[in-house]
OpenMM code with the backbone's topology and positions (N, CA, C; nanometers):
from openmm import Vec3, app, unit

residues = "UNK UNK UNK UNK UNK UNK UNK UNK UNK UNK UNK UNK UNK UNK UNK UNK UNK UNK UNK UNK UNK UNK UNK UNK UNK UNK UNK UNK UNK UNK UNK UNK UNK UNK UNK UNK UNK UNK UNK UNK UNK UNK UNK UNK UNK UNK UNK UNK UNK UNK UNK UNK UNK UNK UNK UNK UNK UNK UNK UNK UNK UNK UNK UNK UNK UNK UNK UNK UNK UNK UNK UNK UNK UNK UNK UNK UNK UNK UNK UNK UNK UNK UNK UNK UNK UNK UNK UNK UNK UNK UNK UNK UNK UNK UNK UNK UNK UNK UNK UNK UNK UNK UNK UNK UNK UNK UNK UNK UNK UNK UNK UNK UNK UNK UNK UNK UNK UNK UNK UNK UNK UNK UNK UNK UNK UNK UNK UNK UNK UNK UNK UNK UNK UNK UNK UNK UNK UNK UNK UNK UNK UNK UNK UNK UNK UNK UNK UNK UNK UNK UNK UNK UNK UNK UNK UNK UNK UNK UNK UNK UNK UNK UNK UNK UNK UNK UNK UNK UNK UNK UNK".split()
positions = [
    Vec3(-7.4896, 1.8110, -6.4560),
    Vec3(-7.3849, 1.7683, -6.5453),
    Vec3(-7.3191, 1.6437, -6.4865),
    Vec3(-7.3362, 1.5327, -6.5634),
    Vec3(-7.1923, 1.4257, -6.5070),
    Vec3(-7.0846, 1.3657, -6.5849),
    Vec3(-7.0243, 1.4262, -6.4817),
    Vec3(-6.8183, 1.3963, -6.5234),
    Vec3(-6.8434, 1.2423, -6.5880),
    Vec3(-6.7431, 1.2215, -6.6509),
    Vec3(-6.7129, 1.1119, -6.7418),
    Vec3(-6.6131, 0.9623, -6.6498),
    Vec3(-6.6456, 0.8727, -6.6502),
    Vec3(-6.5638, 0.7643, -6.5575),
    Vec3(-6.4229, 0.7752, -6.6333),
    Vec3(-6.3606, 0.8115, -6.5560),
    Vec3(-6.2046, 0.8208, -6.6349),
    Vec3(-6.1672, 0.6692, -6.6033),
    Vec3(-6.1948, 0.5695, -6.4944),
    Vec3(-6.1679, 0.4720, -6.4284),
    Vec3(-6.1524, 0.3642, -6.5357),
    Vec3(-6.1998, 0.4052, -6.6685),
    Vec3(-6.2286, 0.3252, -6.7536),
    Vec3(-6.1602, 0.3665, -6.8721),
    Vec3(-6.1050, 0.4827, -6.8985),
    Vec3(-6.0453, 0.5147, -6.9809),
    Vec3(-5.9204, 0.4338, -7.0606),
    Vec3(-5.9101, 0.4310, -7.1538),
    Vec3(-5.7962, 0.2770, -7.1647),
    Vec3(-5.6628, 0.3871, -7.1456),
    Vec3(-5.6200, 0.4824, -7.1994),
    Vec3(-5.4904, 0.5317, -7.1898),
    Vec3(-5.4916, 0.5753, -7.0482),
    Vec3(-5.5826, 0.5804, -6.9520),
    Vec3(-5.5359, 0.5668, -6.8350),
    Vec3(-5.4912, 0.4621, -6.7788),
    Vec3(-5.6081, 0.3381, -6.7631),
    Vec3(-5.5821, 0.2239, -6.7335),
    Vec3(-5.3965, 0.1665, -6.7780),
    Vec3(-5.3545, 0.2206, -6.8939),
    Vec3(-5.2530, 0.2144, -6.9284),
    Vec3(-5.1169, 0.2415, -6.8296),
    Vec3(-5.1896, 0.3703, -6.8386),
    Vec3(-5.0690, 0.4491, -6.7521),
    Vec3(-5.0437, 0.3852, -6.6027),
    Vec3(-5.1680, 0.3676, -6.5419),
    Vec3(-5.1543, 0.3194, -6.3923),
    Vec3(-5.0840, 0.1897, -6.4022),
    Vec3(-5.0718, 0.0702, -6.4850),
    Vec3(-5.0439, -0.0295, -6.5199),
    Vec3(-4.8778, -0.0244, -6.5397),
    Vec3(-4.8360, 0.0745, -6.5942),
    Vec3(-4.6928, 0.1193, -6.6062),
    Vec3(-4.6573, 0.1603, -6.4879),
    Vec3(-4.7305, 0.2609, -6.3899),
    Vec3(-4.6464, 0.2872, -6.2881),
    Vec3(-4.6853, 0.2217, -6.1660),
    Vec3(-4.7454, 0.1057, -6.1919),
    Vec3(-4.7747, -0.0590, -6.1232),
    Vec3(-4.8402, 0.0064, -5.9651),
    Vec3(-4.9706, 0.1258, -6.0215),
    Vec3(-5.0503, 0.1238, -5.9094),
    Vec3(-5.1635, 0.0034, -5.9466),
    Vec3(-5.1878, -0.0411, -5.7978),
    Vec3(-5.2802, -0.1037, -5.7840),
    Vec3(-5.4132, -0.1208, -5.8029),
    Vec3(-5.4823, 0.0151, -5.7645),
    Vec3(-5.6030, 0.0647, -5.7977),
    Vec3(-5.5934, 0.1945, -5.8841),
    Vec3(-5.7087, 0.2710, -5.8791),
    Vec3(-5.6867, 0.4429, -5.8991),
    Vec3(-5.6712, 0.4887, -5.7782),
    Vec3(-5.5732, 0.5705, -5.7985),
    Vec3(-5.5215, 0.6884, -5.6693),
    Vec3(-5.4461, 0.6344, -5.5340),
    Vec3(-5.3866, 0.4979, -5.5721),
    Vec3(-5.2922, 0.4765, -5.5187),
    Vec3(-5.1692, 0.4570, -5.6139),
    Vec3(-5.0452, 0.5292, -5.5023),
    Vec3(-4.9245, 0.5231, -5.5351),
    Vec3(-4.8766, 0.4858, -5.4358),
    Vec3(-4.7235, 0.4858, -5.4334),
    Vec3(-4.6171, 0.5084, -5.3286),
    Vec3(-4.4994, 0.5398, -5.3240),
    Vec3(-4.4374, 0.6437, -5.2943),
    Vec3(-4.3456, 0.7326, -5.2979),
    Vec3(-4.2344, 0.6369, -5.2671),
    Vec3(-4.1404, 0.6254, -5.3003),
    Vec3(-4.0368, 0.5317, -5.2576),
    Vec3(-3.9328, 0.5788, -5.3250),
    Vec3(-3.7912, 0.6233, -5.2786),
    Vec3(-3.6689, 0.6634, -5.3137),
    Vec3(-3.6098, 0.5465, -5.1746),
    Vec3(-3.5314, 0.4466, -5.2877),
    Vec3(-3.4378, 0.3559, -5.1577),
    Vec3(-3.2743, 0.4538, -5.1438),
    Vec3(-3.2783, 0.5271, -5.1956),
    Vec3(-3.1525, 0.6052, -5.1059),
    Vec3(-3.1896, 0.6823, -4.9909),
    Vec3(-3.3376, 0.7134, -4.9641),
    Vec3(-3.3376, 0.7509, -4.8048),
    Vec3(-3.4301, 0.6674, -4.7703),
    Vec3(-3.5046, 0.6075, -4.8116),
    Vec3(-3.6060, 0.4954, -4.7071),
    Vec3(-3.5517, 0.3558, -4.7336),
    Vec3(-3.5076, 0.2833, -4.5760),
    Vec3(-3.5042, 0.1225, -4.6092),
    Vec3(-3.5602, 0.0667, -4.6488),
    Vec3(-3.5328, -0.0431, -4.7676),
    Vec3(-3.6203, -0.1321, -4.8127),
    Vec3(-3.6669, -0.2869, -4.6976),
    Vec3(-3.7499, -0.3474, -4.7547),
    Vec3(-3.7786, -0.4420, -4.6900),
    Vec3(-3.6760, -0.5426, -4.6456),
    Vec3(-3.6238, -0.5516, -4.7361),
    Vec3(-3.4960, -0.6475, -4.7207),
    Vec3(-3.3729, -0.5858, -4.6237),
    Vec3(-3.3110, -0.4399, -4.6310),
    Vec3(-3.2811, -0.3652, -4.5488),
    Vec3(-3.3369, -0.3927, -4.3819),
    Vec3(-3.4767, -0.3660, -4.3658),
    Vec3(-3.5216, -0.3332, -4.2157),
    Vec3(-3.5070, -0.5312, -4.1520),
    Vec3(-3.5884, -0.5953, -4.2313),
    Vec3(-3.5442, -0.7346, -4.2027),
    Vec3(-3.3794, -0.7514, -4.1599),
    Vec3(-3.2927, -0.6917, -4.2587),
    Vec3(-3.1556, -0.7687, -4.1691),
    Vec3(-3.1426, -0.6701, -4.0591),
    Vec3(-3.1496, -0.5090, -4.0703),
    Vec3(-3.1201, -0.4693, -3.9450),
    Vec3(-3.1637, -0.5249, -3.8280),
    Vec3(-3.3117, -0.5894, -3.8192),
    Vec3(-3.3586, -0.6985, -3.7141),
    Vec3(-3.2687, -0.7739, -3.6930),
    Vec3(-3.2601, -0.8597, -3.7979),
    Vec3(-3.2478, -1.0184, -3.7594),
    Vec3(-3.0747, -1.0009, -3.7352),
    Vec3(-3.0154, -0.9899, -3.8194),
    Vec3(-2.8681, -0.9813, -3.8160),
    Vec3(-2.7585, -0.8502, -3.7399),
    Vec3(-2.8366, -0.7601, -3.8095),
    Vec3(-2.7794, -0.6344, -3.7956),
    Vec3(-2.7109, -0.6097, -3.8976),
    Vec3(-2.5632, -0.4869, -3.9186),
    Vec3(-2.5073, -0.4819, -3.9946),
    Vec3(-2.3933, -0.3815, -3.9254),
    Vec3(-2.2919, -0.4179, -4.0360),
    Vec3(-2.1440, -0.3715, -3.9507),
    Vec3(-2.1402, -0.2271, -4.0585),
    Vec3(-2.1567, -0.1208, -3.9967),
    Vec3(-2.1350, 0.0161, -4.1031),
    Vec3(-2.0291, 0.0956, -4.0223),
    Vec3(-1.9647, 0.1947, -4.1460),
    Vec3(-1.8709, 0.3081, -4.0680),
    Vec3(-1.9445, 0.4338, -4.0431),
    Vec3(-1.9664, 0.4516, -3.8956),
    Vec3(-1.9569, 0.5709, -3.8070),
    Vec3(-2.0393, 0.6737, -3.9161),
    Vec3(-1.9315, 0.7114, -4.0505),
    Vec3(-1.9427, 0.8267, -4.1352),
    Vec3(-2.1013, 0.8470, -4.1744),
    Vec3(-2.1710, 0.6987, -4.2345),
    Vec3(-2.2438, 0.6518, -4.3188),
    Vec3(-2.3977, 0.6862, -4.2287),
    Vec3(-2.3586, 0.6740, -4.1054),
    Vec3(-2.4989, 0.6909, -4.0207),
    Vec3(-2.5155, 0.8436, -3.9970),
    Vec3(-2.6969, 0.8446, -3.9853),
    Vec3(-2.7161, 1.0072, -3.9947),
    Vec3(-2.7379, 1.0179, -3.8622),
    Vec3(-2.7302, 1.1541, -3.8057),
    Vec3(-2.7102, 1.2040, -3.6661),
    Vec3(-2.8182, 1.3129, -3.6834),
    Vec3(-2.9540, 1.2495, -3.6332),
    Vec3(-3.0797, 1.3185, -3.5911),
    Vec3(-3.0609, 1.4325, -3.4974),
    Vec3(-3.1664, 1.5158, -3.5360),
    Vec3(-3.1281, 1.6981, -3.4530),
    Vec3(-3.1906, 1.6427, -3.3175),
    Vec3(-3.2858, 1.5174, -3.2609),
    Vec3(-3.3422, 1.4884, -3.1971),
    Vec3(-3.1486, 1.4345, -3.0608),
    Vec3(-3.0675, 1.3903, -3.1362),
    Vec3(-2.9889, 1.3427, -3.1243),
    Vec3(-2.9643, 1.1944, -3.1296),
    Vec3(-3.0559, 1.1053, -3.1765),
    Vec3(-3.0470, 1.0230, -3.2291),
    Vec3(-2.9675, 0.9404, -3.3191),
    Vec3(-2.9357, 0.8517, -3.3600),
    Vec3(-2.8992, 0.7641, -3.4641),
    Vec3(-2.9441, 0.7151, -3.5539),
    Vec3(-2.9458, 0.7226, -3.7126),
    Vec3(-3.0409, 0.6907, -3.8093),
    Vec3(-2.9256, 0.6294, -3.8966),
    Vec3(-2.9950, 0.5574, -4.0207),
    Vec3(-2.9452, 0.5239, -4.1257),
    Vec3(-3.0715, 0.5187, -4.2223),
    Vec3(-3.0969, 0.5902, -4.3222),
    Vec3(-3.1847, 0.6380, -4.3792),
    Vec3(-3.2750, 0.6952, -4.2939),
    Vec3(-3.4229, 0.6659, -4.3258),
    Vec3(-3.5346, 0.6979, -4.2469),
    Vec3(-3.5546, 0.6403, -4.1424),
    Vec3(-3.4987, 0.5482, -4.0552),
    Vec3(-3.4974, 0.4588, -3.9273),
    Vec3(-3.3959, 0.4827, -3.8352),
    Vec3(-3.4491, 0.5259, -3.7073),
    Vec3(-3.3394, 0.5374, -3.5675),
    Vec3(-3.2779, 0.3984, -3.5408),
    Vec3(-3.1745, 0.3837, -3.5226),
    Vec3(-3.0784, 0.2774, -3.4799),
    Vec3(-3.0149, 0.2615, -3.3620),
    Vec3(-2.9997, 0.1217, -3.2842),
    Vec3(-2.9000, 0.1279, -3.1554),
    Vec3(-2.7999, 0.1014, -3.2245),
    Vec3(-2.6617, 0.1662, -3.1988),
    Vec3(-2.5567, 0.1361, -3.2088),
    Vec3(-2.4461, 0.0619, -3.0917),
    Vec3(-2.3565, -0.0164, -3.1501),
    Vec3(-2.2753, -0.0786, -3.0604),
    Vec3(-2.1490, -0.1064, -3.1521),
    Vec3(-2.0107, -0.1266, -3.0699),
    Vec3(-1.8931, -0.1881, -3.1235),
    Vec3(-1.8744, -0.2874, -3.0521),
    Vec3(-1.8113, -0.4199, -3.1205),
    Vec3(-1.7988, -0.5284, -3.0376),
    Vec3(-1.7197, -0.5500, -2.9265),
    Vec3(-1.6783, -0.4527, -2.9212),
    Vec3(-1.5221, -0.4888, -2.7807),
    Vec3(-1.6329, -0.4046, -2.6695),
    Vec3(-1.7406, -0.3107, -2.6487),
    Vec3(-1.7817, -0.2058, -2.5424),
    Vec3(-1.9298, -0.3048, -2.4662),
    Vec3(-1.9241, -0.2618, -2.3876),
    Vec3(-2.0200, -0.3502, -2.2384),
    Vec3(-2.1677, -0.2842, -2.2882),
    Vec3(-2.1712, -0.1778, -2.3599),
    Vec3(-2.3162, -0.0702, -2.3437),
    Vec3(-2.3523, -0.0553, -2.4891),
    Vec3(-2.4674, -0.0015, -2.5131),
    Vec3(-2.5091, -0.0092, -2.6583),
    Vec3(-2.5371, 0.1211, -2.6396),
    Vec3(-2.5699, 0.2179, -2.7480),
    Vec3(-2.6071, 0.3316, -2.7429),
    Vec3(-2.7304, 0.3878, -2.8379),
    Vec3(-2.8112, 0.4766, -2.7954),
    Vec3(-2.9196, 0.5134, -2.8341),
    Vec3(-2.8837, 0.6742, -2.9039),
    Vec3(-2.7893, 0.7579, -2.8655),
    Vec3(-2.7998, 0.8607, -2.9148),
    Vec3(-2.6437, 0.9400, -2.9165),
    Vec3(-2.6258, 1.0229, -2.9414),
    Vec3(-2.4863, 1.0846, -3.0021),
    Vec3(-2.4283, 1.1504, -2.8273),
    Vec3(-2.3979, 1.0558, -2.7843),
    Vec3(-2.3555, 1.0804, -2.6558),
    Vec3(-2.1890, 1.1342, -2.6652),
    Vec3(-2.1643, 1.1871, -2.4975),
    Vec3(-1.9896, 1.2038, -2.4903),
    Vec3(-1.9271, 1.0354, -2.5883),
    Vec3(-1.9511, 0.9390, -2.5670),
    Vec3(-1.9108, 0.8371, -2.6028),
    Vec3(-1.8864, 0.7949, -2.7224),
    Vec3(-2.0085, 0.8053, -2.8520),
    Vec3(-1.9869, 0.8236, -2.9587),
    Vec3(-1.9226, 0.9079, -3.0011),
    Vec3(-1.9004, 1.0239, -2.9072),
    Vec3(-1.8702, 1.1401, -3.0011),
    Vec3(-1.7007, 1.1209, -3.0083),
    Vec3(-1.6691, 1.0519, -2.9231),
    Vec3(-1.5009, 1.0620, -2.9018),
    Vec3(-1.4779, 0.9443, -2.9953),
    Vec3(-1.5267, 0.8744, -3.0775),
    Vec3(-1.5320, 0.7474, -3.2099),
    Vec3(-1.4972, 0.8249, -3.3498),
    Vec3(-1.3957, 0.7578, -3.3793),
    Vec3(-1.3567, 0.8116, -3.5391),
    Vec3(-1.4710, 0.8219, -3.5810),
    Vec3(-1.4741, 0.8713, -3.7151),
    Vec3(-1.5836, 0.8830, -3.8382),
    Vec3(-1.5385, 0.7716, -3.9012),
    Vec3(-1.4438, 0.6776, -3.9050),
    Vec3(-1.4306, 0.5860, -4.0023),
    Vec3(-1.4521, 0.4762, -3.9064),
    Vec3(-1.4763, 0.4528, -3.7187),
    Vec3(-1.5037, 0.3647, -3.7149),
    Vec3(-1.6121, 0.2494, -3.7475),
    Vec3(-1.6100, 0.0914, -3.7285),
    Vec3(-1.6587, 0.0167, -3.7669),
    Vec3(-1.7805, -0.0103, -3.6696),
    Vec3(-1.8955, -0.0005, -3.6480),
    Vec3(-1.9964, -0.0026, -3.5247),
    Vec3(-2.1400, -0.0864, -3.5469),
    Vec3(-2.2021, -0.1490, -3.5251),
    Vec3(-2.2620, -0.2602, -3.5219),
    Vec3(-2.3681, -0.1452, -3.5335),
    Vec3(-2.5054, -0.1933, -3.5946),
    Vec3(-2.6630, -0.1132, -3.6292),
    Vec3(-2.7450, -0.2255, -3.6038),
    Vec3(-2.8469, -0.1820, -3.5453),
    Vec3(-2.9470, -0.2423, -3.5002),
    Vec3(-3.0821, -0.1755, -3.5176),
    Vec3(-3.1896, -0.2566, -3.5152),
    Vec3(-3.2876, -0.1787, -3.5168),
    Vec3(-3.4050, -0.2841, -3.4218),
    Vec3(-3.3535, -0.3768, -3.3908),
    Vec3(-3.4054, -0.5100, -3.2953),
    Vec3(-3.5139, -0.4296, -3.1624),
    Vec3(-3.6049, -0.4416, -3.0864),
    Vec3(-3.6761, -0.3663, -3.0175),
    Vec3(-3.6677, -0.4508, -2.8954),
    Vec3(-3.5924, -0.6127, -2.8825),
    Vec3(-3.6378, -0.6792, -2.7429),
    Vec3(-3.5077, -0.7825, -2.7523),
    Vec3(-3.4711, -0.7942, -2.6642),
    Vec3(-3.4129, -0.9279, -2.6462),
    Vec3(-3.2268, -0.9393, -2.6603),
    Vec3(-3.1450, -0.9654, -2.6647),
    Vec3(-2.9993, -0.9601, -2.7201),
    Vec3(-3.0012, -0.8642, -2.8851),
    Vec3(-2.8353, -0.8288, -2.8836),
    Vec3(-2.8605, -0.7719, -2.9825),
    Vec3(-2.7725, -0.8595, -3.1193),
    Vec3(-2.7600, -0.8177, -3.2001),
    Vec3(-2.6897, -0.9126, -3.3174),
    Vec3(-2.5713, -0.8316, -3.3211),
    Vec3(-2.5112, -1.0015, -3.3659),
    Vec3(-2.3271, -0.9386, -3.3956),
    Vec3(-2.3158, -1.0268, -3.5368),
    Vec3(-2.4426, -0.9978, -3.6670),
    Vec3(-2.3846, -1.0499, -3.7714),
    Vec3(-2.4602, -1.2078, -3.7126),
    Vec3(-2.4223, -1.2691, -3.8611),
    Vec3(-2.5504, -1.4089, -3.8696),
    Vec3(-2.4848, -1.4902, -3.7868),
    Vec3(-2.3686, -1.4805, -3.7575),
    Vec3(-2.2836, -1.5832, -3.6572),
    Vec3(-2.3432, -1.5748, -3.4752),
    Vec3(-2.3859, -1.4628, -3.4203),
    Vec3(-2.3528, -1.4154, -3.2800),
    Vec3(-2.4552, -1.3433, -3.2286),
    Vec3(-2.5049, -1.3190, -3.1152),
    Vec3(-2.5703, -1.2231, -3.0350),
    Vec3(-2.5013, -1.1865, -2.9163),
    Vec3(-2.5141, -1.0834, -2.8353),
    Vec3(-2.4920, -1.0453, -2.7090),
    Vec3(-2.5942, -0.9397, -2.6789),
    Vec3(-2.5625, -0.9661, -2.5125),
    Vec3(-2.6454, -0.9167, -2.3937),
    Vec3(-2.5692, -0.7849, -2.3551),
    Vec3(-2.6194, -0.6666, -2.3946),
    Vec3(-2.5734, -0.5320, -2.3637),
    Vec3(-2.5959, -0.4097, -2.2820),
    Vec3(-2.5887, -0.3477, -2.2093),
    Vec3(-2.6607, -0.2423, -2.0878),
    Vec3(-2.6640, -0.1095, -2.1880),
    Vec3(-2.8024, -0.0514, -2.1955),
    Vec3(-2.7830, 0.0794, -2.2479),
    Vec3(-2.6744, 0.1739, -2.1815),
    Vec3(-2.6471, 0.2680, -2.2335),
    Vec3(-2.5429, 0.3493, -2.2091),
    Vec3(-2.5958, 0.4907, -2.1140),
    Vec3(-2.6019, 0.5086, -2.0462),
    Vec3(-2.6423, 0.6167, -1.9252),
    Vec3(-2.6116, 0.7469, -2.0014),
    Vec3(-2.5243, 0.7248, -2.0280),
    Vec3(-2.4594, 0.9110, -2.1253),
    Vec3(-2.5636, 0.9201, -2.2273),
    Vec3(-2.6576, 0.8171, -2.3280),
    Vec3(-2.7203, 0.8610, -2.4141),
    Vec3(-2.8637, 0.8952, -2.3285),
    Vec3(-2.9168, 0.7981, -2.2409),
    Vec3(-3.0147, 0.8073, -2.1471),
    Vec3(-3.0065, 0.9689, -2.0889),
    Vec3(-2.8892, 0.9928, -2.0224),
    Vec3(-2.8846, 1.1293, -1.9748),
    Vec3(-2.8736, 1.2551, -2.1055),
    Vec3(-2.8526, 1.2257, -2.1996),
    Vec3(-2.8336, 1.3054, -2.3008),
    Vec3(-2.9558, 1.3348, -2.3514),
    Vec3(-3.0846, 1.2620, -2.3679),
    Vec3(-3.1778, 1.2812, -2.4310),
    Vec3(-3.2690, 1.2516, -2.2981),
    Vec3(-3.2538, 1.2699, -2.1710),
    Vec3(-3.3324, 1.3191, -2.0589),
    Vec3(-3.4606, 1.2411, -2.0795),
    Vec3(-3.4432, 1.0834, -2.0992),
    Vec3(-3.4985, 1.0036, -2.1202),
    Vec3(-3.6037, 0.9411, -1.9985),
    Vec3(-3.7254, 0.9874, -1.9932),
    Vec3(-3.8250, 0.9954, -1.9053),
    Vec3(-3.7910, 1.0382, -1.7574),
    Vec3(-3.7237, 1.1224, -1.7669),
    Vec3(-3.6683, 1.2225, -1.6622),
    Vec3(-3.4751, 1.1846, -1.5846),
    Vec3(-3.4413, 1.0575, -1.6894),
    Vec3(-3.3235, 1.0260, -1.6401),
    Vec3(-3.1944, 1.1160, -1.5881),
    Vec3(-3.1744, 1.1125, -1.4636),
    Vec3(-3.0584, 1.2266, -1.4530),
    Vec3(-2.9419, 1.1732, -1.3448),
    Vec3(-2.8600, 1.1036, -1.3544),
    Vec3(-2.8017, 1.0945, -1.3052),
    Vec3(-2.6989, 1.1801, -1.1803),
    Vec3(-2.7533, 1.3280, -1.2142),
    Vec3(-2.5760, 1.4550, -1.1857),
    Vec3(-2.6910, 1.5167, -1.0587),
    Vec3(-2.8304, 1.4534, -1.0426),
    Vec3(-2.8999, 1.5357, -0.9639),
    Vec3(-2.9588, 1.3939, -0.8558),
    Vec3(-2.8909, 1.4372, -0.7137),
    Vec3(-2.9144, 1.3427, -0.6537),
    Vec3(-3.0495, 1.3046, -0.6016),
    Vec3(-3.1674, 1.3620, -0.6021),
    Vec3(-3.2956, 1.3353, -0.5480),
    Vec3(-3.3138, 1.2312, -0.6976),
    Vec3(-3.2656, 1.1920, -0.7998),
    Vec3(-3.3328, 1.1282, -0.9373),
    Vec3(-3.2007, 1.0390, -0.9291),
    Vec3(-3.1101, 1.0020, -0.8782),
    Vec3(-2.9869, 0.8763, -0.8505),
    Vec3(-3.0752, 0.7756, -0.8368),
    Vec3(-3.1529, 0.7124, -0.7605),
    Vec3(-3.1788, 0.6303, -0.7578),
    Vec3(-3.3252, 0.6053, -0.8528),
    Vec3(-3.3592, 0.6488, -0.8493),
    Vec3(-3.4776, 0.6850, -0.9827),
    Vec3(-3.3611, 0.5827, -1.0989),
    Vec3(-3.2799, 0.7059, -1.1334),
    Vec3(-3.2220, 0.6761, -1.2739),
    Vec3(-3.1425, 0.5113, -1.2674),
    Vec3(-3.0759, 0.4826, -1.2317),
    Vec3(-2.9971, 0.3603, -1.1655),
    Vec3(-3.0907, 0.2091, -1.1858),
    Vec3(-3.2222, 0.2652, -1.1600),
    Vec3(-3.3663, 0.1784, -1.1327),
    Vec3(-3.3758, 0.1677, -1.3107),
    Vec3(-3.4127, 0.2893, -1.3420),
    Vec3(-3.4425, 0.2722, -1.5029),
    Vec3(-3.2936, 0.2386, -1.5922),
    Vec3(-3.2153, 0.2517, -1.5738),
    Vec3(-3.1211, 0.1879, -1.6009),
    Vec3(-3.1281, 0.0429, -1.6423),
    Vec3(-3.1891, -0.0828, -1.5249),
    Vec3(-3.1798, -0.1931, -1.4638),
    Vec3(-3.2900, -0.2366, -1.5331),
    Vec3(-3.4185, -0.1560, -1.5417),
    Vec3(-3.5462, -0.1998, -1.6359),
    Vec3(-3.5713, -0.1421, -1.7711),
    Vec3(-3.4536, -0.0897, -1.8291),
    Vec3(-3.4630, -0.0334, -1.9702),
    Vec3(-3.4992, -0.1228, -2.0293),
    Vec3(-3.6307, -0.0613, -2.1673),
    Vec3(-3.6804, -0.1117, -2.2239),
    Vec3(-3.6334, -0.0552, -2.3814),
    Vec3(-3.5775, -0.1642, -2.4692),
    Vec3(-3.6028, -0.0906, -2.6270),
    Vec3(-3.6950, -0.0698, -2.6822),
    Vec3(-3.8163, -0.1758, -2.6567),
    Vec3(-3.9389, -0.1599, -2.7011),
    Vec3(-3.9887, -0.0443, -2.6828),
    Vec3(-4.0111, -0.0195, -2.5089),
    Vec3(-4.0738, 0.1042, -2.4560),
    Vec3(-4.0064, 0.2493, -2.5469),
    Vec3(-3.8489, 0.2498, -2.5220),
    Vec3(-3.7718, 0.3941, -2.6126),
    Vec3(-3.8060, 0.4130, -2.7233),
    Vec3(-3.8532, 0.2987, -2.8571),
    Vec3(-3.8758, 0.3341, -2.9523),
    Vec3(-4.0586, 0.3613, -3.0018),
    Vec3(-4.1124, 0.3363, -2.8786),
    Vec3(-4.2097, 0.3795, -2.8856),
    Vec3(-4.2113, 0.5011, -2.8151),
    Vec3(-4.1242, 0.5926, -2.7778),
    Vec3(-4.1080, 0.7493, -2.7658),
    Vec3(-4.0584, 0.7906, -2.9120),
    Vec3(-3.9313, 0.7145, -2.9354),
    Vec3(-3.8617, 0.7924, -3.0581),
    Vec3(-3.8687, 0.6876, -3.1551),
    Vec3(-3.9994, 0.6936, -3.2274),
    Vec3(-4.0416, 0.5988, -3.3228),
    Vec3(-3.8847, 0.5928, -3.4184),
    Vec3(-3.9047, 0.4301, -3.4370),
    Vec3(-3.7560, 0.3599, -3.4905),
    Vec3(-3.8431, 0.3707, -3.6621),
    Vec3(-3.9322, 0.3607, -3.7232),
    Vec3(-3.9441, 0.3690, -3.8787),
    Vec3(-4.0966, 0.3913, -3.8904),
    Vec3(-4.0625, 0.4692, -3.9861),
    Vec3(-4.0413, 0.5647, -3.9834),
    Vec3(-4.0149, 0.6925, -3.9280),
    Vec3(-3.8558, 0.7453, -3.9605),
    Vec3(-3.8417, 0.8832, -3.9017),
    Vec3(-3.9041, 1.0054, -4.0032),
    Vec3(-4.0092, 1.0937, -3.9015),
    Vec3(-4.0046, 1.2003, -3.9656),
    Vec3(-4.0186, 1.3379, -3.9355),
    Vec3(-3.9871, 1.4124, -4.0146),
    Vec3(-3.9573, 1.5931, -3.9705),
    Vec3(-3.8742, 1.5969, -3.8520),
    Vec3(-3.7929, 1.5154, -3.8706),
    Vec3(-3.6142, 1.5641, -3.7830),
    Vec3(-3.5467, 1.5536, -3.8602),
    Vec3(-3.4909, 1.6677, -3.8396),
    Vec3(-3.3466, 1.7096, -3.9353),
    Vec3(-3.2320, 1.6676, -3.8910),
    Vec3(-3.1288, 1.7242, -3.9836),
    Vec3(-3.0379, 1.5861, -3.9092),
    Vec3(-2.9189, 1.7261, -3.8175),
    Vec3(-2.8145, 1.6937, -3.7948),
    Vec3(-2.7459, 1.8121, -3.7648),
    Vec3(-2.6013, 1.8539, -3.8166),
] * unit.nanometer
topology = app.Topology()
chain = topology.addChain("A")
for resn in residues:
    res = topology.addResidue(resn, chain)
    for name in ("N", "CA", "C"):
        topology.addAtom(name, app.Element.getBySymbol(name[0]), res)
């Protein structure tokens, strides 16, 4: 017996044409209230963006997200940037104002005007026991202190992939 080429069918051809797949049997799932759009992940690079505290999601991983993408966070007045829901963030209003990033190398953005040079934050490093970081245990002091000095964003978000996030819940 052979099946009939649907590939050719005109009220199909129709249909795929309306829901602007490309071929047969491609789609793509896209809701922009939880996945960044293109234009979205571009400024979190290039610029960044100034959001309140409230608006960002707080990964069960302990992380920082805003939609489907982990974020460094920073406020402009603090020396350290942060990777995860540390003592530090946690003592920050919900309405404060905090800089998002999603940049993987180099200075971070303060908005289309500015960049600065920032030290990750040890409390998020020690919080998420970040390739064995431990500061409170003295045989790993100087270990940790070392990785401190050679932190990499690139390297962290290739542990805790920056975009897509998936199957972490938030908390």
């Amino acid at each position: 017996m052979k099946l009939p080429d649907f590939t050719e069918f005109e009220p199909f051809k129709q249909l795929r044409l309306s829901m602007k797949a490309r071929k047969a049997g491609h789609f793509e799932l896209f809701n922009p209230e939880k996945h960044l759009t293109g234009r979205e992940r571009s400024e979190l690079d290039q610029q960044g963006r100034l959001v309140s505290l409230h608006r960002l999601r707080r990964f069960a991983d302990d992380t920082w997200g805003l939609k489907n993408s982990r974020l460094v966070i920073y406020r402009a007045e603090d020396h350290d940037y942060h990777l995860a829901q540390c003592e530090v963030t946690q003592g920050w209003e919900p309405g404060q104002q905090v800089w998002v990033t999603s940049r993987r190398t180099g200075s971070l953005p303060l908005g289309p005007q500015g960049e600065t040079s920032r030290q990750v934050c040890a409390h998020c490093l020690q919080l998420l026991g970040y390739k064995g970081f431990d500061l409170n245990r003295n045989r790993k002091i100087a270990y940790s202190k070392n990785l401190l000095k050679v932190f990499s964003r690139d390297e962290f978000f290739q542990v805790y992939t920056l975009y897509p996030v998936q199957g972490v819940g938030e908390r």
